[in-house]
N, CA and C atoms of all chains as a GROMACS GRO file, in nm:
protein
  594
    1UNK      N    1   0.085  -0.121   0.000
    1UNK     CA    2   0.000   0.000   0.000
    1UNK      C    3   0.087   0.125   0.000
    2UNK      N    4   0.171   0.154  -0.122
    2UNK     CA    5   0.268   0.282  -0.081
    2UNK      C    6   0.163   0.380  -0.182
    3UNK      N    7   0.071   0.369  -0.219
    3UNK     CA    8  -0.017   0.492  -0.210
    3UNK      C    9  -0.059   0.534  -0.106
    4UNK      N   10  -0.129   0.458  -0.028
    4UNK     CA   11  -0.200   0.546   0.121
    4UNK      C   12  -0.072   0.609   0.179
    5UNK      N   13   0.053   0.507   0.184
    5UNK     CA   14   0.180   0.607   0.243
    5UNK      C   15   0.173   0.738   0.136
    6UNK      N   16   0.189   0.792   0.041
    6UNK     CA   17   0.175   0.885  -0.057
    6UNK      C   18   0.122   1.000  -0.032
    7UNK      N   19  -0.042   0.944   0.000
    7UNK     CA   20  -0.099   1.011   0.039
    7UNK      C   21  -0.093   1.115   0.159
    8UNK      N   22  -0.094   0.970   0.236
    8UNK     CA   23  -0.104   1.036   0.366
    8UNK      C   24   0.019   1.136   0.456
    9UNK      N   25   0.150   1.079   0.346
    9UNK     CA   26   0.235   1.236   0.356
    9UNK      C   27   0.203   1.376   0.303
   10UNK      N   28   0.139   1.348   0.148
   10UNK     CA   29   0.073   1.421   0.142
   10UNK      C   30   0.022   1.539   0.170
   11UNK      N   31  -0.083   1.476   0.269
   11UNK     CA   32  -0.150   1.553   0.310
   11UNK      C   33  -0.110   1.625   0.474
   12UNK      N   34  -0.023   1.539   0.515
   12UNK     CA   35   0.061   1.600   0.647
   12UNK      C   36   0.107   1.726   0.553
   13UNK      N   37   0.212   1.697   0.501
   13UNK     CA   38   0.305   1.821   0.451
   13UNK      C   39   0.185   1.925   0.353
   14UNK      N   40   0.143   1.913   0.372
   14UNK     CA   41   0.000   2.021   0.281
   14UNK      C   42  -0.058   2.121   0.444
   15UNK      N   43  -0.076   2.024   0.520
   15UNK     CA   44  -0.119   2.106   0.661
   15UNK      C   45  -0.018   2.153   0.708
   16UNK      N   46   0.119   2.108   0.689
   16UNK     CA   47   0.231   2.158   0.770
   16UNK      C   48   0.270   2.323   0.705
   17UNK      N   49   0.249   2.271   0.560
   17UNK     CA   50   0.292   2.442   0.463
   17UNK      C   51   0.165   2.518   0.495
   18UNK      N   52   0.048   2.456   0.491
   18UNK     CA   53  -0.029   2.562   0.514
   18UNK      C   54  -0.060   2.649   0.654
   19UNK      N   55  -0.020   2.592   0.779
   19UNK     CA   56   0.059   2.583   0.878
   19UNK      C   57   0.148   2.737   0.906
   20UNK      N   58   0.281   2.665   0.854
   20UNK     CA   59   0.393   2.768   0.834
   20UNK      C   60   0.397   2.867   0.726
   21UNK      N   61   0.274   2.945   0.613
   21UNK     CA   62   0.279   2.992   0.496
   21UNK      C   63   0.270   3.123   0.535
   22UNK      N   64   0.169   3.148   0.662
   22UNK     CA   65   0.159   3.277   0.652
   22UNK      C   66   0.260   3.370   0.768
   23UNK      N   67   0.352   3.268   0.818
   23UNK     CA   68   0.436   3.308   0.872
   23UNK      C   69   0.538   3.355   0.813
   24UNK      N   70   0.645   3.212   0.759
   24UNK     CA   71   0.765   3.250   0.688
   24UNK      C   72   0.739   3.179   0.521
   25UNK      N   73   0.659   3.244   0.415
   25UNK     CA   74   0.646   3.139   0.312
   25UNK      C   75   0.744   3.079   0.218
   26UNK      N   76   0.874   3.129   0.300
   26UNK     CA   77   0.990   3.047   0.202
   26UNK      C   78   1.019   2.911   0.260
   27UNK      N   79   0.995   2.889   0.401
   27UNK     CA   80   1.009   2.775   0.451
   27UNK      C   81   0.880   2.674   0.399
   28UNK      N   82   0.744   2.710   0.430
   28UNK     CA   83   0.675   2.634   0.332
   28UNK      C   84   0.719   2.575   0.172
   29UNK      N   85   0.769   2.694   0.065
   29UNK     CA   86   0.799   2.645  -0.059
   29UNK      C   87   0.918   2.521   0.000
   30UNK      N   88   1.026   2.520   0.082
   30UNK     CA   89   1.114   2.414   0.104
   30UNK      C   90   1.005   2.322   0.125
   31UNK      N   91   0.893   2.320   0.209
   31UNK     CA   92   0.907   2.179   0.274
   31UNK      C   93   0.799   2.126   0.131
   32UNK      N   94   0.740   2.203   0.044
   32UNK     CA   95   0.670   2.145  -0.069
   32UNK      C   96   0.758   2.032  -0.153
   33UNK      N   97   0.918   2.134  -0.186
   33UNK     CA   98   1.032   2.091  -0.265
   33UNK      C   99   1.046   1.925  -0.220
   34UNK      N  100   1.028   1.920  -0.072
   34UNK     CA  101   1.152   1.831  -0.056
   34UNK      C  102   0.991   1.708  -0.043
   35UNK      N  103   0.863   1.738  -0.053
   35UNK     CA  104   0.771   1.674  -0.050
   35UNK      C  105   0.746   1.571  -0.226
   36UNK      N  106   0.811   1.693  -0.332
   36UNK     CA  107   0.811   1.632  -0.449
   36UNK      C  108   0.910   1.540  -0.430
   37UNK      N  109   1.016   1.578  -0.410
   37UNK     CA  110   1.175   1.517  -0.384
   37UNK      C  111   1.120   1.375  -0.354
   38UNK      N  112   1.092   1.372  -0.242
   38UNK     CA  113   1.070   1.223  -0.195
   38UNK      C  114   0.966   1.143  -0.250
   39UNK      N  115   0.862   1.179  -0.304
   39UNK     CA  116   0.777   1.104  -0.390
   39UNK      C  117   0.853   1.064  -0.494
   40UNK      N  118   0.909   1.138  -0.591
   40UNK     CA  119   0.977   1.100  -0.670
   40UNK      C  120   1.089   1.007  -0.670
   41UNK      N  121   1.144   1.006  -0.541
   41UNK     CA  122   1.244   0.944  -0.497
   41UNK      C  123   1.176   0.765  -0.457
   42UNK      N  124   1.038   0.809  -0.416
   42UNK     CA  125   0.996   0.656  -0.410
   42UNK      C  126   0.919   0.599  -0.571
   43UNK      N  127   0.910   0.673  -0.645
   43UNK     CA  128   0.842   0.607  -0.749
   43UNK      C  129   0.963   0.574  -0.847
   44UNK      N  130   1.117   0.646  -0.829
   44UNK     CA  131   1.201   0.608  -0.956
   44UNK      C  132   1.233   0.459  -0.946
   45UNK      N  133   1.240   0.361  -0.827
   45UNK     CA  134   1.208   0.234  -0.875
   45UNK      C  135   1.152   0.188  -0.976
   46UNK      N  136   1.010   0.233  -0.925
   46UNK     CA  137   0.911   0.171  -0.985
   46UNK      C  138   0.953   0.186  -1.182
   47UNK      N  139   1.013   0.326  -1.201
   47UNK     CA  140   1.015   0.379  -1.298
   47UNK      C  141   1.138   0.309  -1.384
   48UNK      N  142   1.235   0.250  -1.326
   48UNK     CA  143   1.346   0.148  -1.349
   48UNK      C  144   1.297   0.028  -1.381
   49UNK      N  145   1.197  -0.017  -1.310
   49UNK     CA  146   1.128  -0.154  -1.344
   49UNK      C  147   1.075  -0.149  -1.529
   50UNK      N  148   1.020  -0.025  -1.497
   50UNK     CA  149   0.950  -0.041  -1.678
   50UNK      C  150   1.067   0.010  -1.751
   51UNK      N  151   1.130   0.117  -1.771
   51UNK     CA  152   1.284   0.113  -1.820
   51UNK      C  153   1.368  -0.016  -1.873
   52UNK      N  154   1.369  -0.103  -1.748
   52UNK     CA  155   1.401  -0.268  -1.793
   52UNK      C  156   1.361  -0.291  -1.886
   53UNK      N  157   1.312  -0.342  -1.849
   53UNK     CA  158   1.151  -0.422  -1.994
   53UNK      C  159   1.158  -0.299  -2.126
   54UNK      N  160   1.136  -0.200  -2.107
   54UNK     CA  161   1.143  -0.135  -2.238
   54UNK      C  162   1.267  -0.182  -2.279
   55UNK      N  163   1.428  -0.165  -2.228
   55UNK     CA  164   1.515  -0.227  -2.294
   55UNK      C  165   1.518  -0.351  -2.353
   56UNK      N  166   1.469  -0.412  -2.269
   56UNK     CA  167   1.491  -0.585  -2.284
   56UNK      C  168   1.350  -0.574  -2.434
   57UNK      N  169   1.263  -0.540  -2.444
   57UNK     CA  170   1.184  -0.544  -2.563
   57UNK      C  171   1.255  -0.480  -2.663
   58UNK      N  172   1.357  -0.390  -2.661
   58UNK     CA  173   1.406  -0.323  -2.771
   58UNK      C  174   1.502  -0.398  -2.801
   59UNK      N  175   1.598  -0.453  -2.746
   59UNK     CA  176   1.694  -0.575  -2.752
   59UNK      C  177   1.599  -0.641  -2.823
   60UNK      N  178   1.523  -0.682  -2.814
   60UNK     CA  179   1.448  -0.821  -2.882
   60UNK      C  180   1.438  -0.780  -3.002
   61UNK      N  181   1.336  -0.646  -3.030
   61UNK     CA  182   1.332  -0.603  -3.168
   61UNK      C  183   1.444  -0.567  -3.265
   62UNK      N  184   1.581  -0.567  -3.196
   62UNK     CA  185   1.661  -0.526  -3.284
   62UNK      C  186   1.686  -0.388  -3.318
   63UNK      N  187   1.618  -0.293  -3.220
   63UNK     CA  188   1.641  -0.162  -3.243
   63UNK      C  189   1.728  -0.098  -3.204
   64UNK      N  190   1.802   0.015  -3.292
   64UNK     CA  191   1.913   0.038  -3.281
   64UNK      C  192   1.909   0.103  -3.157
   65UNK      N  193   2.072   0.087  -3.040
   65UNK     CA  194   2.014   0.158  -2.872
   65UNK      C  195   2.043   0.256  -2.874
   66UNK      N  196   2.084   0.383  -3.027
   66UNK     CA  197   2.108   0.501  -3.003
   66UNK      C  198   1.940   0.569  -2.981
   67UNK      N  199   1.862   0.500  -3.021
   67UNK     CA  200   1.712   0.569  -3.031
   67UNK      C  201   1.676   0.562  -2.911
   68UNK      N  202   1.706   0.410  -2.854
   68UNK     CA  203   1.659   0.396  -2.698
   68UNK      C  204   1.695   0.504  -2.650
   69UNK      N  205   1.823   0.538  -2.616
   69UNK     CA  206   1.911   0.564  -2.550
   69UNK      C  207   1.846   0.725  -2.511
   70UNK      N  208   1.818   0.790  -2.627
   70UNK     CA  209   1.799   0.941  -2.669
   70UNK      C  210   1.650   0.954  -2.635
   71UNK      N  211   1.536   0.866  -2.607
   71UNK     CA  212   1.414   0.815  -2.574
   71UNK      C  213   1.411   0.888  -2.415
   72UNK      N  214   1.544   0.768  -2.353
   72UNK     CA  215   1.532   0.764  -2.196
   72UNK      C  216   1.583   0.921  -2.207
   73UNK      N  217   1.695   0.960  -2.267
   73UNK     CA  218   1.718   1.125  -2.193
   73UNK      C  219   1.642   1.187  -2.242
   74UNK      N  220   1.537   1.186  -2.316
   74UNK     CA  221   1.416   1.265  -2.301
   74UNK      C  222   1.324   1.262  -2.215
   75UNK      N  223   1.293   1.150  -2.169
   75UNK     CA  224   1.210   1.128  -2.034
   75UNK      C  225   1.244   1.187  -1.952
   76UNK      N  226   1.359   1.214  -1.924
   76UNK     CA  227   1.476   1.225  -1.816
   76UNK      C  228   1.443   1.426  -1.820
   77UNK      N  229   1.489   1.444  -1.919
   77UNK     CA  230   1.504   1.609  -1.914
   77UNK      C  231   1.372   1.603  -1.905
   78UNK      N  232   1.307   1.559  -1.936
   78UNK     CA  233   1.162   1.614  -1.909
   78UNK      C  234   1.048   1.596  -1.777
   79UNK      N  235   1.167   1.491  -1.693
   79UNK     CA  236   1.084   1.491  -1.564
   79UNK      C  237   1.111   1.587  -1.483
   80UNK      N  238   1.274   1.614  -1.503
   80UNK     CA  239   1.299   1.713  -1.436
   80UNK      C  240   1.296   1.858  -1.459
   81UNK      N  241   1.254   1.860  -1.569
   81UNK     CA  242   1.236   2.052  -1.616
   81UNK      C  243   1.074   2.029  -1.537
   82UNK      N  244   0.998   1.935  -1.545
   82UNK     CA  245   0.866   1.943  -1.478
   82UNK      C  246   0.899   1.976  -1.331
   83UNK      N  247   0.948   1.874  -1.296
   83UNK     CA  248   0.980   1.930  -1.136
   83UNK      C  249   0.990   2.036  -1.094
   84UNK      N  250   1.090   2.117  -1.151
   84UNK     CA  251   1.175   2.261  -1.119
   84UNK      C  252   1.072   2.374  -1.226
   85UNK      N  253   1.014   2.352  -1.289
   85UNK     CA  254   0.922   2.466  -1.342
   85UNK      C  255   0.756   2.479  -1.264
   86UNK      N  256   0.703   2.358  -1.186
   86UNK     CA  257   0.660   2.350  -1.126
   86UNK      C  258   0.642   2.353  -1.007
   87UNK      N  259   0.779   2.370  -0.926
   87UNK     CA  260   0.792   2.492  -0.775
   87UNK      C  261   0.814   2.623  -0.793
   88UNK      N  262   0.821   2.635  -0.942
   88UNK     CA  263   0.871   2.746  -0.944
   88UNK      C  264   0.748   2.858  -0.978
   89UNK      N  265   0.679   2.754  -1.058
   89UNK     CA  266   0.532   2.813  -1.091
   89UNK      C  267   0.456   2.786  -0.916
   90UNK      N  268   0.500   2.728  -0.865
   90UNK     CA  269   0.443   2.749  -0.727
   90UNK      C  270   0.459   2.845  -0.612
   91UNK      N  271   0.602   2.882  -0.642
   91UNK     CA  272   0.659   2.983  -0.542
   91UNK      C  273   0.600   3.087  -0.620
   92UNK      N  274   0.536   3.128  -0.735
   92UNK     CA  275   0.484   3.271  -0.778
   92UNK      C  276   0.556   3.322  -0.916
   93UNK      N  277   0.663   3.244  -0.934
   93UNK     CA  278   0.771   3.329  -1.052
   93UNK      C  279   0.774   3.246  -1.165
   94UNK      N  280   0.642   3.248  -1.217
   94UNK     CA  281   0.623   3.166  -1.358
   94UNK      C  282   0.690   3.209  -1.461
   95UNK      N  283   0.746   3.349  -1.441
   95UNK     CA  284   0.886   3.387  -1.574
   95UNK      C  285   0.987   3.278  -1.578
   96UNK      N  286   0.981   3.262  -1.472
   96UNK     CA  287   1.133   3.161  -1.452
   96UNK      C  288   1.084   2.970  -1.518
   97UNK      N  289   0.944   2.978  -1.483
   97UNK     CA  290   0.881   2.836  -1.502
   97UNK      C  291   0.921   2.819  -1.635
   98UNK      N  292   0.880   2.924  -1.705
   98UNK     CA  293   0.882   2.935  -1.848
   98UNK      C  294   0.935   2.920  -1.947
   99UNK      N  295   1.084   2.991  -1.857
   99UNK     CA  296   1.213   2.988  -1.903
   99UNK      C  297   1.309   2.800  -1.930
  100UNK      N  298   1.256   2.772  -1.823
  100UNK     CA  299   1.278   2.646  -1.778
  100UNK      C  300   1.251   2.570  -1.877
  101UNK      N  301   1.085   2.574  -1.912
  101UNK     CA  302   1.027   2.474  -1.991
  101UNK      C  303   1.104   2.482  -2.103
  102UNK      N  304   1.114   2.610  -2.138
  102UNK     CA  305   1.210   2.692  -2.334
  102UNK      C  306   1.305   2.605  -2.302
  103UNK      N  307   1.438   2.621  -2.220
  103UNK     CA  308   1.516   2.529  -2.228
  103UNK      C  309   1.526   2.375  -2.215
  104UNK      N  310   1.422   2.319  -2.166
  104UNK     CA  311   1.390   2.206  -2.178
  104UNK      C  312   1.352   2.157  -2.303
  105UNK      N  313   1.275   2.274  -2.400
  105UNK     CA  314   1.226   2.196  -2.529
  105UNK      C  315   1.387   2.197  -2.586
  106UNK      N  316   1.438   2.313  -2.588
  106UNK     CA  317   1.546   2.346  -2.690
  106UNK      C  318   1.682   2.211  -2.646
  107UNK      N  319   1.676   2.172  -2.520
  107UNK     CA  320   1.720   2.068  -2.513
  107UNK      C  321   1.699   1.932  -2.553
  108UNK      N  322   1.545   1.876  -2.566
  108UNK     CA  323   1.532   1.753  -2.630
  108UNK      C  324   1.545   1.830  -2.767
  109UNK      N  325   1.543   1.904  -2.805
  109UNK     CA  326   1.528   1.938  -3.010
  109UNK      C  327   1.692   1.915  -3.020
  110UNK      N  328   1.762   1.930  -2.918
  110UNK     CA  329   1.895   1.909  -2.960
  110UNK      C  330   1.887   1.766  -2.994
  111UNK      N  331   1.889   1.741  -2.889
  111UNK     CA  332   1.878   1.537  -2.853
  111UNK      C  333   1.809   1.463  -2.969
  112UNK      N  334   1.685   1.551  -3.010
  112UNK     CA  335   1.658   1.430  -3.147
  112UNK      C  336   1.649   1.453  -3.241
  113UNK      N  337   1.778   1.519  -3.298
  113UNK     CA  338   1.802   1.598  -3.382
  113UNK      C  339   1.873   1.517  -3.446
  114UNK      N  340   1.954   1.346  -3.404
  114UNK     CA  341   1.999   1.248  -3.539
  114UNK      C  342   1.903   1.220  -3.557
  115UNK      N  343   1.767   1.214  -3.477
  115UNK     CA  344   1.638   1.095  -3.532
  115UNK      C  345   1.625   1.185  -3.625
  116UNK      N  346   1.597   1.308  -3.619
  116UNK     CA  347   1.506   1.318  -3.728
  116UNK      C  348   1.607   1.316  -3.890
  117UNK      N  349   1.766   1.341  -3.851
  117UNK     CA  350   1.875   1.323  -3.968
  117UNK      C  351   1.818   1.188  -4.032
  118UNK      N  352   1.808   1.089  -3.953
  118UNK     CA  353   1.792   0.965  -3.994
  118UNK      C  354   1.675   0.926  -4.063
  119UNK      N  355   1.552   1.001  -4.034
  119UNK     CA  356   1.427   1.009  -4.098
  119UNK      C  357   1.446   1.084  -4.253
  120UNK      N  358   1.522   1.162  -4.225
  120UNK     CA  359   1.589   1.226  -4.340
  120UNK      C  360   1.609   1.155  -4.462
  121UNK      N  361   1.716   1.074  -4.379
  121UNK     CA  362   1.808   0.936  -4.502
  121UNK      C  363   1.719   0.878  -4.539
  122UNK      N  364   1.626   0.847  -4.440
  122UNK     CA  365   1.532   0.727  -4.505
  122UNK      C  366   1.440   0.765  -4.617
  123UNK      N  367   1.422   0.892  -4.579
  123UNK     CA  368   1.308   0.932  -4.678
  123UNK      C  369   1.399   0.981  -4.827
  124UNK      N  370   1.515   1.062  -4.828
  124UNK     CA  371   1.592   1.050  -4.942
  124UNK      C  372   1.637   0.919  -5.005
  125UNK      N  373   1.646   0.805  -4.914
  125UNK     CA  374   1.671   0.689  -5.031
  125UNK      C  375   1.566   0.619  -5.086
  126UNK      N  376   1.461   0.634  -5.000
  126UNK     CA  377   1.383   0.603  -5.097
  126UNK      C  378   1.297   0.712  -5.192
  127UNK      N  379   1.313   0.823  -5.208
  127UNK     CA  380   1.292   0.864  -5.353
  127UNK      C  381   1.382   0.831  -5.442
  128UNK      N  382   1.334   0.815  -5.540
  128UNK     CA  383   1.395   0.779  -5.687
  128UNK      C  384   1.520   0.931  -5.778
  129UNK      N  385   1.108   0.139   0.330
  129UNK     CA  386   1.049   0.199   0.413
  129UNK      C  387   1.129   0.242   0.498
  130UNK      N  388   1.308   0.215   0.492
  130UNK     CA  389   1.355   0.265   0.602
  130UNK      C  390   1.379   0.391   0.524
  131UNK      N  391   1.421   0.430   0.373
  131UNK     CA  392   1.434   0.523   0.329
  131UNK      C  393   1.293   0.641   0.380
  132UNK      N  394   1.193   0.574   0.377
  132UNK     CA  395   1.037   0.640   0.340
  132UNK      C  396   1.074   0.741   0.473
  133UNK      N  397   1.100   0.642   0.637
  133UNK     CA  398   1.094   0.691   0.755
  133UNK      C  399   1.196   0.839   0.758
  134UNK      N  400   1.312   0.809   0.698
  134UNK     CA  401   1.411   0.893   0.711
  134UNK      C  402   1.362   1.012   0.640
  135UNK      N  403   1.324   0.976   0.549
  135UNK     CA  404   1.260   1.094   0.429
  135UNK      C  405   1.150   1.194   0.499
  136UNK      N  406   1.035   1.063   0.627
  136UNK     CA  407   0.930   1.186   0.670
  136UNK      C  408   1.017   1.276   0.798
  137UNK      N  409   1.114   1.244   0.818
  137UNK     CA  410   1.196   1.284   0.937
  137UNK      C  411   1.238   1.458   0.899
  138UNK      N  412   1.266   1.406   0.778
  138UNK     CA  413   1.340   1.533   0.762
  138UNK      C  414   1.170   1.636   0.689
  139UNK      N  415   1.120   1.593   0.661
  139UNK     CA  416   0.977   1.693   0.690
  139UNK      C  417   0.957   1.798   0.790
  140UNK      N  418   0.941   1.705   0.911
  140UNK     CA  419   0.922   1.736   1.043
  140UNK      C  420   0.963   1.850   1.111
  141UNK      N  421   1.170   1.779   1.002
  141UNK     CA  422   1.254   1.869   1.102
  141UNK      C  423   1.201   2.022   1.014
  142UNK      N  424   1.203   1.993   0.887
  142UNK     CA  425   1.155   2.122   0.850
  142UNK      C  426   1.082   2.231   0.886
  143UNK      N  427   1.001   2.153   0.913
  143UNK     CA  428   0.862   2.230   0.999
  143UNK      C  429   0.871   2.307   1.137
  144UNK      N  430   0.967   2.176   1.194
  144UNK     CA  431   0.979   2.252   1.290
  144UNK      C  432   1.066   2.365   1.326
  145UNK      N  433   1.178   2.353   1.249
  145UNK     CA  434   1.259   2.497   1.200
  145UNK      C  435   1.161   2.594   1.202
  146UNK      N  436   1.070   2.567   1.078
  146UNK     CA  437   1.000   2.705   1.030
  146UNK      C  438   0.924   2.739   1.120
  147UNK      N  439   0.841   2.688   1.196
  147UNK     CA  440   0.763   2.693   1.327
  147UNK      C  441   0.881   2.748   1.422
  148UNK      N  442   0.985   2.727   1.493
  148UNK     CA  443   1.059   2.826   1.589
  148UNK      C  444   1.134   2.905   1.533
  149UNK      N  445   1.142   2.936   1.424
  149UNK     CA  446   1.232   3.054   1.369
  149UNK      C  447   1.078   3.164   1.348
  150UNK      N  448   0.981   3.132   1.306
  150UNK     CA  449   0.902   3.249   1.324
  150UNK      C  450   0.859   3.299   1.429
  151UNK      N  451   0.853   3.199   1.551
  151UNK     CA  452   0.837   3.259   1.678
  151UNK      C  453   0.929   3.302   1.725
  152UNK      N  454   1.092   3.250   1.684
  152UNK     CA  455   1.187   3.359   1.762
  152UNK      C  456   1.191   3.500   1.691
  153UNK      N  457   1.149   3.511   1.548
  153UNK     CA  458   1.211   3.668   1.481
  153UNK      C  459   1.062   3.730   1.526
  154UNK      N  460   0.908   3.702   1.523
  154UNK     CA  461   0.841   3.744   1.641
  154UNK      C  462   0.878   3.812   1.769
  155UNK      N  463   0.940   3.737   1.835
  155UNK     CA  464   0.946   3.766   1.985
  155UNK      C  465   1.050   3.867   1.939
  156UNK      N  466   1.174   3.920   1.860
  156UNK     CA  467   1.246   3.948   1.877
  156UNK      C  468   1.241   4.092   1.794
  157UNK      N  469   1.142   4.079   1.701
  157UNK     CA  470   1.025   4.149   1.609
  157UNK      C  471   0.990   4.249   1.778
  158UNK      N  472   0.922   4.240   1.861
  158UNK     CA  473   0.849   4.270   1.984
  158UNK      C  474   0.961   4.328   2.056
  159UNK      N  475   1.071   4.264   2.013
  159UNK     CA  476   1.162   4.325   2.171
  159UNK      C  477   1.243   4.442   2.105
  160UNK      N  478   1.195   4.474   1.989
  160UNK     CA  479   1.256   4.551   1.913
  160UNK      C  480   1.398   4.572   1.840
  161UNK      N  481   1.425   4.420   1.799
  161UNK     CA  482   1.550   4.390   1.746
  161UNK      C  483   1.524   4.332   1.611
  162UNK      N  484   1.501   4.446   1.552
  162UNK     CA  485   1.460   4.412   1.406
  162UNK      C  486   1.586   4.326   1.294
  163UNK      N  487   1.697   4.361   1.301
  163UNK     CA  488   1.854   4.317   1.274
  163UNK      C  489   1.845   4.172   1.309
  164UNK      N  490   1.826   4.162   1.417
  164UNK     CA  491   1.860   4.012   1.472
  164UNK      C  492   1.715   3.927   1.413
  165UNK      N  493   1.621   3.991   1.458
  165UNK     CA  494   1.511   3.909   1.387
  165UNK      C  495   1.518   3.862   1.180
  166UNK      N  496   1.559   3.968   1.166
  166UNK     CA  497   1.577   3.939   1.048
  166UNK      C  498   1.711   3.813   1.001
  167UNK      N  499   1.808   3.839   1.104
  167UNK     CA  500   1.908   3.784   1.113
  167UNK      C  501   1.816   3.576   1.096
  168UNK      N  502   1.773   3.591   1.189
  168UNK     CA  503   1.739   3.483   1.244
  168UNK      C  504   1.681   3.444   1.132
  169UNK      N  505   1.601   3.503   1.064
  169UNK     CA  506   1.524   3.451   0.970
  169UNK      C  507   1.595   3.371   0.794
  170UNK      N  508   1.677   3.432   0.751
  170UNK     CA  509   1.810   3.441   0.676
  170UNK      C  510   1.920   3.310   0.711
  171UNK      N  511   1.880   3.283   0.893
  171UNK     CA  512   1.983   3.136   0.922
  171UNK      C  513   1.887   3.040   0.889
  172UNK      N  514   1.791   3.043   0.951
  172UNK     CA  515   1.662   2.935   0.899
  172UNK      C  516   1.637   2.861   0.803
  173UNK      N  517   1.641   3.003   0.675
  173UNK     CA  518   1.682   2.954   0.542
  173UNK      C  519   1.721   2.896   0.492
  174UNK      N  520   1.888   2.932   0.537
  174UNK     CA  521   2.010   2.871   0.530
  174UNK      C  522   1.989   2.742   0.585
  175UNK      N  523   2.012   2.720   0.690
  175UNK     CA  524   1.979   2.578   0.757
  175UNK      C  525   1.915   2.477   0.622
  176UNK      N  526   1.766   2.511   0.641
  176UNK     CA  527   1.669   2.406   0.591
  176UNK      C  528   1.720   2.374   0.432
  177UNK      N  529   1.782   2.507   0.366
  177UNK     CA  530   1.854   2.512   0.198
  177UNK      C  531   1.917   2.402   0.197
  178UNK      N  532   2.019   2.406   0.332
  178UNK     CA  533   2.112   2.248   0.327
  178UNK      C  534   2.056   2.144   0.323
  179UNK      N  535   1.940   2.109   0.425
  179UNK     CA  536   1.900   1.994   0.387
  179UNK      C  537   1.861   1.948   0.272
  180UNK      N  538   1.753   2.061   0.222
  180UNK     CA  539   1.692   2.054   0.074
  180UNK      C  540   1.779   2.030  -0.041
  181UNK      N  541   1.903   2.083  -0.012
  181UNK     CA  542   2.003   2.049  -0.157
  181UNK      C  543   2.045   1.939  -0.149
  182UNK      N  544   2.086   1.866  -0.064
  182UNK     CA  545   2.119   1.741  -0.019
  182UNK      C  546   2.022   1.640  -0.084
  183UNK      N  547   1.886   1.642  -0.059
  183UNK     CA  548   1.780   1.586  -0.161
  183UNK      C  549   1.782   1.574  -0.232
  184UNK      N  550   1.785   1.722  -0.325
  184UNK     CA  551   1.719   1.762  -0.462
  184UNK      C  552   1.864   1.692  -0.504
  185UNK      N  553   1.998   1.651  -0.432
  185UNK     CA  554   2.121   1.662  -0.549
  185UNK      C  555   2.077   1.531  -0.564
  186UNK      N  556   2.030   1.419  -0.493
  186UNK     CA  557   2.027   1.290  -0.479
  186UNK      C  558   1.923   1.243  -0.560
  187UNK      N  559   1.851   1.338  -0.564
  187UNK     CA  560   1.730   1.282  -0.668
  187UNK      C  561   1.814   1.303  -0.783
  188UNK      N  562   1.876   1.429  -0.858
  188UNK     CA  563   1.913   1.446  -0.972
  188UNK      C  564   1.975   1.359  -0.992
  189UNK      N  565   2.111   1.303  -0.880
  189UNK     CA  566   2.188   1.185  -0.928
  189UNK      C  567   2.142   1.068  -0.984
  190UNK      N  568   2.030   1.022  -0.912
  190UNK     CA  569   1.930   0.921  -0.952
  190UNK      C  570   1.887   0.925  -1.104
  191UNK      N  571   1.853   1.038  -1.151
  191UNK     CA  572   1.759   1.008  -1.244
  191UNK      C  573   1.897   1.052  -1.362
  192UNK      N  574   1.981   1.078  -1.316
  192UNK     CA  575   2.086   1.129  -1.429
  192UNK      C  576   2.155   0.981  -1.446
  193UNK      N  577   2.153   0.876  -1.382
  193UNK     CA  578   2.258   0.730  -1.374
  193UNK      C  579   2.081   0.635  -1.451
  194UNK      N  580   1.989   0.651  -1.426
  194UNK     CA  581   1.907   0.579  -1.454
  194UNK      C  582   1.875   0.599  -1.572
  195UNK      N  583   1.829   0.760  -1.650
  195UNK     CA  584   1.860   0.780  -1.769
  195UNK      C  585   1.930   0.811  -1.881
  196UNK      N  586   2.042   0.750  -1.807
  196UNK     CA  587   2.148   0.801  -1.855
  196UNK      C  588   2.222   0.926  -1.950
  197UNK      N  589   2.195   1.019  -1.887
  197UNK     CA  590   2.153   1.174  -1.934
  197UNK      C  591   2.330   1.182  -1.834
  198UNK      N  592   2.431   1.169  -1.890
  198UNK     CA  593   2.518   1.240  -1.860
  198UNK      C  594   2.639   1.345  -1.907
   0.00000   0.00000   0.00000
């Protein structure tokens, strides 16, 4: 049952910030941070488990592991530009959220930027 | 779950930082030591920042070795 655990931190640390917000509200935004922190920290197991198996199925198919590979660091930049644009859109300074996200796209456009070379080739060899 | 315990620990301690650091720059708010209250408030910060980076670096490490994003 590590949802009801989930939860039920949750919702402690939701009474605790709401609690401490109108006192000091920078100590609330910490204890939100470190509330994502640890959820996340209990679900990246889980998130390794299917990671596996996606490899081990791509091994099977024969697909090349530069695609895998560039797949997972997209997941990757993209859990974490969520994270950090989303306290940030929480603490009030959605300029900065924003900013975050821009560099997050401009970072995977780097990253799959052989796929799409390669979509390229494919589509130039086969025209005539 | 021994991770889970350690993890709500440091909640707590959070809280409870933020809970006696506003009652000391209060009281100190009152006694008319605006410097020090403010002072106080600025260590608090500091304090709880450490713990929090300590986290946030451990999560990043995590997900930077798992997706291999290095």
């Amino acid at each position: 049952m590590e949802i009801a655990q989930i939860v039920g931190m949750g919702l402690v640390a939701t009474i605790l910030v709401v609690l401490i917000e109108q006192e000091k509200p920078e100590i609330a935004l910490q204890i939100s941070i470190v509330v994502g922190v640890i959820i996340f920290l209990m679900m990246l197991d889980k998130i390794f488990a299917v990671i596996n198996v996606l490899k081990d199925l791509s091994q099977r198919a024969n697909i090349n592991s530069l695609y895998m590979s560039t797949i997972l660091k997209i997941i990757g930049i993209s859990y974490i530009a969520e994270f950090g644009s989303q306290i940030c859109k929480d603490a009030g300074s959605s300029s900065t959220a924003t900013k975050i996200e821009f560099a997050a796209k401009i970072t995977i456009m780097v990253l799959s930027l052989p796929i799409l070379l390669a979509v390229l080739d494919l589509i130039l060899g086969i025209l005539p | 779950m021994r991770c889970l315990l350690v993890d709500v620990d440091i909640l707590f301690k959070i809280a409870g930082i933020g809970i006696v650091v506003s009652i000391l720059s209060k009281v100190l708010d009152e006694a008319g030591r605006k410097e020090q209250a403010q002072m106080t408030t600025l260590v608090g910060v500091v304090v709880v920042l450490m713990m929090v980076i300590q986290l946030v670096a451990e999560l990043f490490s995590k997900v930077k070795t798992m997706f291999q994003l290095y």
